[in-house]
N, C-alpha and C positions, 0 to 999 in steps of 0.2 A: 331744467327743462328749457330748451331753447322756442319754445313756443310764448313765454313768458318775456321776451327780450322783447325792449321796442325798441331798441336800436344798435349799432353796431360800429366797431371804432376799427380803423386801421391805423397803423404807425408804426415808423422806424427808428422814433425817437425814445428817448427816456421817459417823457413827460410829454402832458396833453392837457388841455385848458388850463392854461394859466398854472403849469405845474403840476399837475397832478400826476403821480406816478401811479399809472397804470398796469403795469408791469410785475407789479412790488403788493405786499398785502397790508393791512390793517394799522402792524407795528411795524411796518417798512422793511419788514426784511425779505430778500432776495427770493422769490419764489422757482422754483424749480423754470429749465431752459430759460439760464439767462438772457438777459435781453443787450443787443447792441445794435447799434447803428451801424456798423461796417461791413456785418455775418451775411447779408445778402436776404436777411430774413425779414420778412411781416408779422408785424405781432396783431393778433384777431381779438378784440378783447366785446364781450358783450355788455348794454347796458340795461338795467328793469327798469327803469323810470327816473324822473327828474330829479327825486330825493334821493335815489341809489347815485345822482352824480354829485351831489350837495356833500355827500356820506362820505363818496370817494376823497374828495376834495379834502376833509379833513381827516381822514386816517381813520374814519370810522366805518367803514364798509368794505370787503375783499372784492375786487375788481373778478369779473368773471372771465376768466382767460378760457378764452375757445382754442387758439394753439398758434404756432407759427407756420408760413409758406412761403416760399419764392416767389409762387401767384395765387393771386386771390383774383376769383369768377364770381359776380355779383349777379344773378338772373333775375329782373325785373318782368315778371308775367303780365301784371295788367293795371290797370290804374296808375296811377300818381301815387310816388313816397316820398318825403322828405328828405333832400341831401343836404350835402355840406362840406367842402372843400377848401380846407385853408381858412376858414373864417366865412365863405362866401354859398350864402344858401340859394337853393333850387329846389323845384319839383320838377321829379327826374320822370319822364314816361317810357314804356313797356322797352327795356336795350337791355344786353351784355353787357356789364363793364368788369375790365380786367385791367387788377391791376399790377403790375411786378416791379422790383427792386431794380433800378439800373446801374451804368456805372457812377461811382462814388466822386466826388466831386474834391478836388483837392482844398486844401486849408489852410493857412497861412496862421502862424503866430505867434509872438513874440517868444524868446528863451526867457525865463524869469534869472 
């Protein structure tokens, strides 16, 4: 029940706080739509509480995957929520934010 979420993750990545695969369930194996950084996709994933990210963190709790998009529309009605951006927090007031995939950024690195 997504009424029960206090909060919500976006990412393009594998991994989120300090590693944590979100993406992936309990015994880490692959859960259905795979996840990559290059597909053009967002992964949505929901969180219950603090201990449901404690859980996450050690393999001990399935990540709540809400689904992938191109864009994700965030409608903030009223009041002040909590955000959180790269590390860098905010209270965010009553906006739109949208976010989408851009172009992919090239990489460099060495042949082993």
């Amino acid at each position: 029940d997504l009424a029960e979420l206090e909060g919500i993750v976006l990412l393009n990545i594998g991994s989120w706080s300090s590693g944590c695969a979100l993406w992936y369930g309990s015994g880490l194996e692959a859960l259905p739509g795979a996840q990559s950084p290059c597909d053009g996709l967002i992964e949505v994933c929901g969180l219950y509480s603090s201990l449901h990210v404690g859980r996450l963190q050690v393999a001990l709790a399935d990540p709540c995957r809400l689904g992938q998009a191109k864009t994700v529309r965030i409608v903030v009605k009223s009041g002040f929520v909590p955000a959180q951006c790269d590390g860098e927090p905010w209270e965010q007031s009553p906006c739109i934010i949208t976010v989408q995939a851009h172009t992919p950024a090239l990489l460099l690195r060495k042949d082993s």
